[in-house]
N, C-alpha and C positions, 0 to 999 in steps of 0.2 A: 483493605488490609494489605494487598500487595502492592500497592501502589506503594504504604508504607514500607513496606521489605528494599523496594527495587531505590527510595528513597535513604533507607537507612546504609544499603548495601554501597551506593555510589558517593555517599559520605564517606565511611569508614576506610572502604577499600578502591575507591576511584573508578569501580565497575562499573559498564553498562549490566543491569540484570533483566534475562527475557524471561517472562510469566505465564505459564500457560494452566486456563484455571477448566476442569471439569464442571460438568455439568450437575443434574441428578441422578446421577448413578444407582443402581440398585447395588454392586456392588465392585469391589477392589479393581480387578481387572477392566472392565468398561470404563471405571473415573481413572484408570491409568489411560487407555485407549485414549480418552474424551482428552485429557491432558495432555497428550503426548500430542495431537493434532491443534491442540489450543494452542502450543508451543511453538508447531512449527508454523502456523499463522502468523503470529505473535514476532515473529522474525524479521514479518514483512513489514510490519504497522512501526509508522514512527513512534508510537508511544513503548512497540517493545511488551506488552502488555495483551492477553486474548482472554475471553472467556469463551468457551464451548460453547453454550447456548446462544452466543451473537456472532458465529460465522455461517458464511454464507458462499462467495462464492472461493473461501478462501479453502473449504474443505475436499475441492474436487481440482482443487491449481495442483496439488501437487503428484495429482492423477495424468494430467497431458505431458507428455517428452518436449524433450528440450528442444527438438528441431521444431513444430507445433507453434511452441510457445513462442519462437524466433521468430518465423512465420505471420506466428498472429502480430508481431510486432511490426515488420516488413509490411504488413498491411493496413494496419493503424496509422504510422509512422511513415509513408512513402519516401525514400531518398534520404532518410534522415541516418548520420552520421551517429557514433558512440557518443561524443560529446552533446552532440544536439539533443541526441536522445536524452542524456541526462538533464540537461535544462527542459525539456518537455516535462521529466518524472519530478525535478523539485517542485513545477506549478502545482502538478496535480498530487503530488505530496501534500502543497499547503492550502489548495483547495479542500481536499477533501480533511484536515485535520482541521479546517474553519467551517467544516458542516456546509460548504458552500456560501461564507460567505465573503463576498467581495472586499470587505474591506478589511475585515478581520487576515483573511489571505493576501493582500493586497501590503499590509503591515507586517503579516510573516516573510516575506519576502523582501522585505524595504524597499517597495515601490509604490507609484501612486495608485489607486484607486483604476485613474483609466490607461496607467499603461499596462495594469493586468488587466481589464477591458479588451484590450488591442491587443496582448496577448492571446485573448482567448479566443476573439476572432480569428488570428493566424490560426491557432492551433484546430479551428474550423472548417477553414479554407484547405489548410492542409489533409484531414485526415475524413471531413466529409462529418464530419459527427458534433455537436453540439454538447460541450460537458456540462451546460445549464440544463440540457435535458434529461432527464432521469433515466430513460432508456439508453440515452445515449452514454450516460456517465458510468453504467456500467459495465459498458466497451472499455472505457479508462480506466475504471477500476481496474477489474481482470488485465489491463495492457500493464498499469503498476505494480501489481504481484507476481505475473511473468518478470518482468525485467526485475525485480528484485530479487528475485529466484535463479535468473540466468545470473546477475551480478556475482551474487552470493557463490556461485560454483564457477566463475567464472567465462561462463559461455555466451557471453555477449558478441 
C-alpha cells in the first residue's frame, strides 16, 4: 500500500515521497516512535521506503556522531577522495538493491558483469573486506548509511 502512495504521489505531484511504516504497536505513541525511526531509515534506502520490523543496523546509525561515522569511513575507505567515495556508494547502492546480485547490479549500473567483478575486487584490495562476504557486507552496509547520513547534513 505505500509503495502505492509513494507511486501515486510522484505521479500527481512529481515528488520523491519517504515512508516510514510501524510496527505492532500496542499503541499510538510507540507506532508513532516505531514510525518515526522507519522514516529516518527509509531516507537512507534507495527505495525511500522502511518498515520498523526490518531494520537492523539502521536503528542504532543514527545513535553514532558524525565525527565516528567519518572515522568509520576514513577507515573503510582509506585515501579515498569525496568523489571516489561516491562511486564506491553507487556500487554498493546497486549491489545491495540486487540482493547481491551480480548481474542484476552489474545492469543497474550499465556495466558488464566482470567489470563489476574487477570492481569489487578493487574495492577488496582497497578496504581489506570482501562485500560477497556477509560479515564483511555489513562493514558496507553501515559504511552506506554513514555516508548517506553525512551526505544528507552535509558533513562529508
Amino acid at each position: 500500500f505505500a509503495r502505492e502512495i509513494q507511486h501515486s504521489v510522484r505521479q500527481a505531484y512529481d515528488l520523491p515521497l519517504i515512508v516510514g511504516c510501524d510496527g505492532d504497536a500496542p499503541d499510538v505513541h510507540t507506532a508513532y516512535r516505531q514510525a518515526e525511526r522507519a522514516w529516518q531509515a527509509a531516507r537512507l534506502l534507495p527505495e525511500r521506503l522502511a518498515l520498523y520490523r526490518q531494520l537492523a543496523l539502521e536503528l542504532f546509525a543514527d545513535e553514532v556522531s558524525a565525527h565516528t561515522k567519518r572515522e568509520y569511513l576514513r577507515k573503510v575507505f582509506p585515501d579515498q577522495d569525496e568523489a571516489q567515495l561516491t562511486d564506491w556508494m553507487l556500487l554498493l547502492d546497486a549491489y545491495f538493491a540486487a540482493d547481491g546480485s551480480l548481474q542484476k547490479a552489474a545492469a543497474q549500473l550499465y556495466i558488464h558483469k566482470n567489470t563489476l567483478q574487477y570492481r569489487l575486487l578493487k574495492l577488496r584490495e582497497l578496504s581489506g573486506y570482501d562485500l560477497r562476504h556477509p560479515g564483511d557486507a555489513a562493514v558496507f552496509y553501515l559504511a552506506r548509511a554513514f555516508y548517506s547520513q553525512l551526505r544528507e547534513i552535509s558533513l562529508l
